[in-house]
N, C-alpha and C positions, 0 to 999 in steps of 0.2 A: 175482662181484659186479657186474660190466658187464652182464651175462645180467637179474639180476634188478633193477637200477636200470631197464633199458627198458623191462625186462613190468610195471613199475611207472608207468611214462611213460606205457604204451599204455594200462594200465586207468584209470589217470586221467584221458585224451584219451576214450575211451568214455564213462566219468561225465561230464566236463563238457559232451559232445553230448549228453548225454540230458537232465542239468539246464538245458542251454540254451536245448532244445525247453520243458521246463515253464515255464522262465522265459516264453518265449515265448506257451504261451499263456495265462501269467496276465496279460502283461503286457497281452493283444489284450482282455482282459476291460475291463481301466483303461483301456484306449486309444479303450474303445468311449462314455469319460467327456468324451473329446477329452485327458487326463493321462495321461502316463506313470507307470511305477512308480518312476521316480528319482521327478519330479515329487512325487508320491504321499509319498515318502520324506522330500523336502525340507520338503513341507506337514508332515509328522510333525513331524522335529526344531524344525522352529521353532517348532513349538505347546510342547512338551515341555518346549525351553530356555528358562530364565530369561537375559535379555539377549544374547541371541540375535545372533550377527554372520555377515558371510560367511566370516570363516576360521573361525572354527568349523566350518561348515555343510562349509567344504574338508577341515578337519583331523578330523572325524568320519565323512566320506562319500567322502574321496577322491576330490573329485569338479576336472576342470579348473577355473579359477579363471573364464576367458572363457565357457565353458559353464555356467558357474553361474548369470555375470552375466546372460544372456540370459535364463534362466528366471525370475531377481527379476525382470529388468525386464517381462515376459509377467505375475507374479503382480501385480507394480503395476499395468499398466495392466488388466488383469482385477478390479482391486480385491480381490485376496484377501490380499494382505497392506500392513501399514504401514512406513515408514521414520523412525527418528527418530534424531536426531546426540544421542550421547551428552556428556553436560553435560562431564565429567571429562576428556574429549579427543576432538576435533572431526573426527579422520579416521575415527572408528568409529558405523557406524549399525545401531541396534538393529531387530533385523525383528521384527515382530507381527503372528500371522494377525488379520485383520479379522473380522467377525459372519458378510459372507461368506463368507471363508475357514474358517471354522471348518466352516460348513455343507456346502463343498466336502470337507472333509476325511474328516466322519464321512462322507457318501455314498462316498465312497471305501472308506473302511475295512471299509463294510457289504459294498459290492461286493468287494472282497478276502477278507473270511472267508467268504463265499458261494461264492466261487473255491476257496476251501482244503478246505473243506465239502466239497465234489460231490468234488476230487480224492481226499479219503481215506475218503470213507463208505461203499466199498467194502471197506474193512479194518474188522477185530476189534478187540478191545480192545489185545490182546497183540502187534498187530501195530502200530498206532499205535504204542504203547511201545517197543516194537523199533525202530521209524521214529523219533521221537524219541530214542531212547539214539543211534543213530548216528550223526543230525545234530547232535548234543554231542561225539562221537566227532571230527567232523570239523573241525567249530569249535577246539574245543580242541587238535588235533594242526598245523590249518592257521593259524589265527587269528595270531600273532606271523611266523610264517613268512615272510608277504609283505613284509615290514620288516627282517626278518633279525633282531629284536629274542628274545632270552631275559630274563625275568623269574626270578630266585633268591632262595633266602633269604640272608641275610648272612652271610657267617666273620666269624672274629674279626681276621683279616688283611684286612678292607674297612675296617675303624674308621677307623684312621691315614687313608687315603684318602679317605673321605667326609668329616671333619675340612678332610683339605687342601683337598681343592676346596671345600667349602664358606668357607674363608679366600680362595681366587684368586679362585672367580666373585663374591662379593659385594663386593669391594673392586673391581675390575675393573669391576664396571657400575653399584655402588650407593655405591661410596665407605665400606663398612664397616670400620671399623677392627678391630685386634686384640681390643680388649674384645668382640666380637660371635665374633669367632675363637673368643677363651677360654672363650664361655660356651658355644657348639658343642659344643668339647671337652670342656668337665665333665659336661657333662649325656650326650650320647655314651657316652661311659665308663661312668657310672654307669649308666644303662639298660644294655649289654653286662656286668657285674658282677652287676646283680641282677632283670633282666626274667624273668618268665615266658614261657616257649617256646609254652606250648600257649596263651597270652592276647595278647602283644606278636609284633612280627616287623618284623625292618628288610627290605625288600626292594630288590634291586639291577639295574637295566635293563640289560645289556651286548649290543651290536652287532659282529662281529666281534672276540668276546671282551675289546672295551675298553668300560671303564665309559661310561654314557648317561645315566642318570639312578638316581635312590634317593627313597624313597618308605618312614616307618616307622607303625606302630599303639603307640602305650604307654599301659597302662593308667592308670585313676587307680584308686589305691591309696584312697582314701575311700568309693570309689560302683563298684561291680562291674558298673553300667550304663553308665557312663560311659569312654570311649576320645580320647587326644587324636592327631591327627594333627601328625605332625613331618618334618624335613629332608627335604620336598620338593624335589626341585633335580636341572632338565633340564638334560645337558650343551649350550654353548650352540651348538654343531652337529647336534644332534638334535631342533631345536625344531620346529613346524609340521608334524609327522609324525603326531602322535597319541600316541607315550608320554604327556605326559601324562595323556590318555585312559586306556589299558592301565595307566599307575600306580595313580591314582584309582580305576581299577573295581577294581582288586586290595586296596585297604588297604578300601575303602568295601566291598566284598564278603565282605573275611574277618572286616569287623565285624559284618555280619549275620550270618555264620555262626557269631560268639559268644557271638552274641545281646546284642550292646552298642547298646542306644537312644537312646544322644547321642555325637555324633563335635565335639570342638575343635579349631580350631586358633590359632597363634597368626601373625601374617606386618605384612608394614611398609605401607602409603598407597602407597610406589614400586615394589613388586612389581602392577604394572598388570595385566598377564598372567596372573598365577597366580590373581590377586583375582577377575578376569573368569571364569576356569575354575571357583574356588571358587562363585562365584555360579550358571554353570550347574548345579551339582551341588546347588544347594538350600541352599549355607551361607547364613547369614544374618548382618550385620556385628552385632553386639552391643556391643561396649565399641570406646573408643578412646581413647589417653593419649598425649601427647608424649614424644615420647624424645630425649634428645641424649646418648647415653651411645655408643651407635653408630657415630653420623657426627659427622663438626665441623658438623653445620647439623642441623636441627631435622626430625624424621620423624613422622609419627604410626604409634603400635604397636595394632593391630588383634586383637581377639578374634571370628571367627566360628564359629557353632554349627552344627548340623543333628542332624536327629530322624528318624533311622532308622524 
């Protein structure tokens, strides 16, 4: 088992010299723009995301927080993108490519697929596809790895648990009483008693085998198009890492692949966080009503959409 954990070690130290070098000179191609391919990368996401912040831009690209800052501050004075202080809370500023930067961006991107072009227009058809399966091969098998993070489907022995923490973290940082407890729990239950396996799926984050986070899909029983998103909730040690991320593409991915064209959810005004994330991802706020059934003070209860 020692034998083959090394010649394991060694063919992966091989591949990532060889990916290093292509990274290398894709990157000489970008560099010849005076941008990097982070750069490059960073211009992507902030075009991409709706409300756009720098931890996101951390918590999606893994990127140093200080090394980040030097690049906004280069694309500011470049004039390629804007900064603006979010109305709702004033320590958060929203990034926005400019006209400029937009125009920086596609020249980039042109330059990149022209980079990608030359590199595989040497291969066949069969062989691109082969190249492609593999690079999903590797994603997939390395992709949670770096985090230590496993994604699963739920037992029936996660219920009681997901229940509890959902009672501890919301009272804990939101002040939610037992009534928001109880109604967890009812609905919990009865989705686990009568959800469809091949349409619904609760999924569960675990890091060193202890729970991290949960993320479920449940249908609506009226409209066979329609999927609401439910009991979201990162444990609050695993925050700024990206599960949310990894949660999100996992419910929002298995609903494309059931071919559901409107994703719901439902969440509170003081879920700050989640609400910012949801908005990256294209939700859209739609309704909003007062709740005091909750907390002893007054919340407002949120319905956003999105259109697969």
């Amino acid at each position: 088992m020692k034998n083959r954990n090394l010649n394991t070690i060694s063919e992966v130290r091989i591949f990532s010299r060889f990916y290093t070098n292509i990274l290398g000179l894709l990157n000489q191609g970008i560099l010849d723009s005076s941008y990097s391919l982070t750069e490059a990368r960073i211009l992507f996401e902030i075009n991409k995301t709706k409300e756009c912040t720098a931890n996101i831009l951390i918590d999606k690209l893994n990127i140093d927080k200080g090394y980040l800052s030097r690049i906004l501050n280069r694309f500011k004075s470049d004039e390629l993108i804007t900064k603006e202080k979010c109305s709702g809370d004033g320590r958060l500023n929203f990034l926005e490519l400019t006209e400029n930067g937009g125009n920086v961006l596609l020249n980039l991107s042109k330059r990149s697929d022209k980079q990608i072009s030359n590199l595989i227009d040497h291969l066949d058809e069969s062989e691109k596809k082969s190249l492609v399966n593999s690079m999903e091969c590797i994603m997939k098998l390395l992709s949670y790895g770096k985090r230590a993070f496993n994604i699963r489907s739920y037992r029936e022995s996660d219920i009681k648990y997901i229940i509890e923490k959902h009672r501890e973290l919301y009272e804990e940082e939101f002040g939610f009483g037992n009534i928001f407890g109880d109604y967890v729990e009812k609905y919990l239950i009865e989705f686990h008693k009568n959800h469809n396996p091949d349409l619904e799926n609760i999924w569960i984050a675990e890091k060193n085998n202890k729970f991290a986070g949960v993320i479920a899909i449940a249908a609506d029983k009226t409209d066979p198009y329609l999927a609401q998103l439910r009991w979201f909730l990162i444990a609050t040690n695993e925050r700024n890492n990206g599960l949310g991320h990894m949660l999100l593409d996992t419910a929002i991915n298995f609903c494309k692949e059931k071919n559901y064209k409107h994703i719901f959810l439902w969440t509170a005004d003081v879920l700050k966080t989640a609400r910012y994330l949801y908005g990256n991802y294209g939700f859209k706020l739609t309704e909003s009503a007062d709740n005091t059934t909750w907390t002893d003070h007054l919340i407002k209860e949120e319905r956003w959409d999105l259109y697969t």
